[in-house]
C-alpha positions in Angstrom: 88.3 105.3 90.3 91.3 106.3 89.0 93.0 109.6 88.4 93.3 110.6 84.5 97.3 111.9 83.9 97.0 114.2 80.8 99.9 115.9 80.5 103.9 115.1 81.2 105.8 118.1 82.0 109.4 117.7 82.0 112.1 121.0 82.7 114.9 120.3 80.9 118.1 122.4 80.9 120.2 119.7 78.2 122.0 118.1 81.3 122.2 114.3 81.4 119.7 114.4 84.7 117.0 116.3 82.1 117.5 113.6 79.7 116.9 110.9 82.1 114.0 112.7 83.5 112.7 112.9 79.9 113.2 109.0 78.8 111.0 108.2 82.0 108.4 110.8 80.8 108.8 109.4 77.7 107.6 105.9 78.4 105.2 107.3 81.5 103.3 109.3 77.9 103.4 106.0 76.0 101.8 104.1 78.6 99.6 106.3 80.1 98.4 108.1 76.2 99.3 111.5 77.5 100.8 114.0 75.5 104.4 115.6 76.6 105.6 119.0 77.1 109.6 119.9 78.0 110.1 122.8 79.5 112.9 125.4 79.8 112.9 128.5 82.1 115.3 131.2 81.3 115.6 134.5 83.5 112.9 137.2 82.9 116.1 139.8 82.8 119.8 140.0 82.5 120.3 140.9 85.6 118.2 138.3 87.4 120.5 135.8 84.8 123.7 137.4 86.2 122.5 136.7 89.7 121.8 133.3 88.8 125.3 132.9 87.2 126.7 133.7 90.4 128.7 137.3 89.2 129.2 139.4 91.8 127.9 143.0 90.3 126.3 141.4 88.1 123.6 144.3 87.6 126.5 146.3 85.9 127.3 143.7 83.4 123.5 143.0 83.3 123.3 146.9 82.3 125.7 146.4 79.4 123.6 143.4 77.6 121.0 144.2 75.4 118.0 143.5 74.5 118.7 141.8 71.7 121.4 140.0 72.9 119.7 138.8 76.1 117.0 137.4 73.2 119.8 135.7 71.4 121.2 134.1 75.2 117.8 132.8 75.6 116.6 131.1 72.1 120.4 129.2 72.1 120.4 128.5 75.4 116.4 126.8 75.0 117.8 125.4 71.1 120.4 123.8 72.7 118.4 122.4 75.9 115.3 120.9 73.8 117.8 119.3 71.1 119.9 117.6 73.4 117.1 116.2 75.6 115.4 114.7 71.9 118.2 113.1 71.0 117.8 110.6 74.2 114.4 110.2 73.4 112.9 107.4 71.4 109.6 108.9 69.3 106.3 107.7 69.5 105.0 110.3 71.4 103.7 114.2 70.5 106.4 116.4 72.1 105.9 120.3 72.6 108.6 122.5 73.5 107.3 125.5 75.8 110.1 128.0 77.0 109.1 129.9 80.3 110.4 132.9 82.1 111.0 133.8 85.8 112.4 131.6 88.5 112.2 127.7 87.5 110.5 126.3 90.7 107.9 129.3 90.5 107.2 128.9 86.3 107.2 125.0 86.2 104.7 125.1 88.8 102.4 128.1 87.7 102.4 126.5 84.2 101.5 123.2 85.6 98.5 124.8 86.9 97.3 125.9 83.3 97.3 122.7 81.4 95.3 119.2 81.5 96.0 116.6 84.5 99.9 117.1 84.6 102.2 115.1 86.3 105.8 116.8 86.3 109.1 114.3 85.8 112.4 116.1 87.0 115.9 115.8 86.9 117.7 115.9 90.5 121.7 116.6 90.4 121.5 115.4 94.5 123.1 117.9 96.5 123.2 118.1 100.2 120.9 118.7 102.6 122.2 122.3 103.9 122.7 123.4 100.2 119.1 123.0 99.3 117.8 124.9 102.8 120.2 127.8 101.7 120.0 127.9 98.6 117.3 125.7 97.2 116.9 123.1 94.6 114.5 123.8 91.8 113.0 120.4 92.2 112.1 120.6 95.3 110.7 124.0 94.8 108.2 122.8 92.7 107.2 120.1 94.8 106.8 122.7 97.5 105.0 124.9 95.3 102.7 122.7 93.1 99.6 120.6 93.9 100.3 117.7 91.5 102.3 114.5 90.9 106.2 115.3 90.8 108.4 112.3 89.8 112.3 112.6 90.8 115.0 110.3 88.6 118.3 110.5 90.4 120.8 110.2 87.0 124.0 108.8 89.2 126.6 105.9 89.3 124.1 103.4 90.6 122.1 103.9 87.7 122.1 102.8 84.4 122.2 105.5 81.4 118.5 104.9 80.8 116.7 105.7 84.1 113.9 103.4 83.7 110.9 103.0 84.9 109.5 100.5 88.0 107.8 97.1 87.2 106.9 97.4 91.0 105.2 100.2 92.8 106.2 100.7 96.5 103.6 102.6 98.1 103.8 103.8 101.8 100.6 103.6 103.5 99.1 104.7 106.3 95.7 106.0 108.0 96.2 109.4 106.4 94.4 110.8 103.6 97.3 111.6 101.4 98.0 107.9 101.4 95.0 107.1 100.0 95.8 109.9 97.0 99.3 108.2 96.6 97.4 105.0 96.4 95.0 106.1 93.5 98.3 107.6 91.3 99.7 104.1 92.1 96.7 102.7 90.8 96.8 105.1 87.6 100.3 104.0 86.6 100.3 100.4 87.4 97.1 100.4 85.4 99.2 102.0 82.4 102.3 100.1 82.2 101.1 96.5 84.2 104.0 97.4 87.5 102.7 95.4 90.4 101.8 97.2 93.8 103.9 96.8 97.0 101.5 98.3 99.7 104.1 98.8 102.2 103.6 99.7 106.1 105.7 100.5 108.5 105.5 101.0 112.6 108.1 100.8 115.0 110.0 98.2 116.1 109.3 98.9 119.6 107.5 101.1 122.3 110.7 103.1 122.8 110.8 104.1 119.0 107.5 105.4 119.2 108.2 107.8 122.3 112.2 108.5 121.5 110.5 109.5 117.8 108.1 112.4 119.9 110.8 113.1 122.7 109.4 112.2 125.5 111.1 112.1 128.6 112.8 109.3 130.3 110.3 108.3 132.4 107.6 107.9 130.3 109.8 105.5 128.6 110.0 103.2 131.5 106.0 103.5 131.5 106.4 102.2 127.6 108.7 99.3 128.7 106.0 98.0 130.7 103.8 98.2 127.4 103.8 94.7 126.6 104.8 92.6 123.5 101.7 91.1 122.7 99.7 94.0 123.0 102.2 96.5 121.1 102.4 93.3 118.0 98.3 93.7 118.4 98.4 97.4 118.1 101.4 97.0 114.7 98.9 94.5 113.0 96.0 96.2 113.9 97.4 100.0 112.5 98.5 97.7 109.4 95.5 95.8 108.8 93.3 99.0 108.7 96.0 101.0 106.7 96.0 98.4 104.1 91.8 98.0 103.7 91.5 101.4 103.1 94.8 101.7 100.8 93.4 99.0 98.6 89.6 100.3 98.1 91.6 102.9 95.8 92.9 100.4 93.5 91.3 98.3 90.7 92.1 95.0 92.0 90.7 92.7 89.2 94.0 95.0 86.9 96.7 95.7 89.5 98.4 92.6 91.3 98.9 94.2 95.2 101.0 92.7 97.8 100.8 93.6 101.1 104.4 93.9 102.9 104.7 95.0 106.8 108.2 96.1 108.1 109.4 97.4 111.6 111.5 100.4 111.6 111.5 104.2 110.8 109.6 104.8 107.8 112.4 106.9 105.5 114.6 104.1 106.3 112.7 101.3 105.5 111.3 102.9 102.4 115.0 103.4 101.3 116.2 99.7 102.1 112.9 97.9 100.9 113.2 99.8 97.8 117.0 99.1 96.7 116.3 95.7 97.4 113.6 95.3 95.3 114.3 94.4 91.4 112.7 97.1 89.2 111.1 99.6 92.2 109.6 103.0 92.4 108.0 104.4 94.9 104.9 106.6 95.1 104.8 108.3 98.2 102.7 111.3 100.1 103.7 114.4 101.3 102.5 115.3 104.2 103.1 119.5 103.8 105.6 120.6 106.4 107.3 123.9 105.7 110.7 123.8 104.2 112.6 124.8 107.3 110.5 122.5 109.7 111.2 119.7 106.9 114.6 120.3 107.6 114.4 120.8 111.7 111.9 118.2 112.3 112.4 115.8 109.2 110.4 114.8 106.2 109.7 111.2 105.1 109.4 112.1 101.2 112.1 114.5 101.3 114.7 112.3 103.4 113.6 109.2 100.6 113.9 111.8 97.8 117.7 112.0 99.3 118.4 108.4 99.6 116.8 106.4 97.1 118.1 105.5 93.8 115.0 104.9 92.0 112.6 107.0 90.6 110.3 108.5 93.5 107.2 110.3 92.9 105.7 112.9 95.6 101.6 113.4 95.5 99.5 115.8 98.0 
């Protein structure tokens, strides 16, 4: 029943959000008997390095670095990376370093595709919301770009040094089918390192969530007014009821301990609150596969929770 992890791939660039990324992959390994790989992507050229850097011309001072020095750039910049991201970690586990080349979203996630059952733990420095859509974050580049398991540690004030790991799962669930493959991770890693399950649904509070959340017009929400309690409570526990058989027929239940919790609200919000108020959470959590730009128009559970929350959050499609 459950999915096999092989492999933890962690990018690391020797920041203290790498290293955090790395002691959860670290423990994840231990746990799960995977092996561990970190990873650092350095440009393919210098100019594409100067652009990076953020020189303006940087082709002409791209034109004046050699070969050979560009090489040099490269194997300190990777020495330096890998050595300061194994000094937080604790041993016990077989570690390969692997230095890539290109764009970091794109070679984390076309190497991912070339090695055994990976799941890929990253580092996230949080910026906002309009930087990422310009710009873009390399984490959630590879979320967009691969088909596996990525796990985001936020490295911040609310955390401790070592970003650890959840003794409970909080997985969203609902009647789609990426739920069900966030359930059978879930089931992987609580398996691995005994976390309890939080199967968590939400629906809204009200009638008028459900049509001011599609943008209907006003009158159809004097049509929902006259929807009445009882039968919207009946239509909450029924949606829950059904999401929660079909969530748990993914998980071992004679190994994981599940709980079934049911809030009112809008899902990125009560995922956010539920988790912070939980000792010890992580969530596990689908993505659903909007576009970046409707992501950003329209709005993403995962990514608006990947924002938020101060625990660890994995993304599965």
């Amino acid at each position: 029943m459950a999915n096999a992890i092989g492999t933890i791939l962690v990018p690391v660039d020797g920041s203290e959000h790498a290293s955090a990324a790395a002691r959860y992959g670290e423990r994840l390994a231990l746990a799960i008997g995977a092996r561990m790989e970190l990873l650092h992507v350095f440009e393919d050229t210098p100019g594409m390095l100067m652009q990076r850097m953020g020189y303006t011309g940087g082709q002409a001072v791209a034109d004046r670095v050699s070969i050979e020095a560009f090489d040099r750039m490269r194997e300190e910049s990777a020495r330096l990376a890998f050595q300061q991201t194994r000094v937080a970690l604790q041993g016990g586990v077989e570690v390969i370093d692997r230095v890539l080349s290109g764009d970091p979203a794109d070679a984390v996630a076309h190497y991912a595709h070339g090695v055994d059952a990976p799941v890929i733990v990253m580092g996230r420095r949080g910026v906002g919301e309009i930087w990422e859509l310009l710009v873009g974050s390399v984490t959630e580049g590879v979320i967009h770009r691969t088909e596996y398991p990525v796990t985001v540690v936020t490295y911040g004030a609310e955390q401790q040094a070592d970003a650890g790991g959840g003794s409970v799962l909080v997985v969203p669930v609902d009647d789609s089918e990426q739920s069900l493959v966030a359930a059978r991770h879930a089931n992987t890693v609580a398996k691995a390192t005994g976390a309890s399950v939080h199967l968590l649904h939400v629906f809204p509070g009200s009638p008028q969530e459900i049509y001011a959340g599609s943008g209907e017009r006003a009158g159809e929400l004097q049509e929902a007014d006259a929807f009445s309690d009882e039968r919207f409570k009946e239509v909450a526990r029924t949606s829950a009821d059904k999401a929660f058989a079909r969530a748990r027929a993914q998980f071992d239940v004679d190994a994981v301990a599940l709980e079934e919790v049911r809030r009112p609200g809008k899902p990125a919000q009560v995922i956010i609150s539920y988790a912070r108020a939980t000792p010890g959470a992580e969530v596990i959590m689908a993505r659903h596969g909007h576009g970046r730009i409707r992501e950003f128009l329209l709005g993403s559970i995962s990514q608006r929770v990947l924002h938020a929350a101060h625990c660890p959050v994995t993304v599965v499609h």
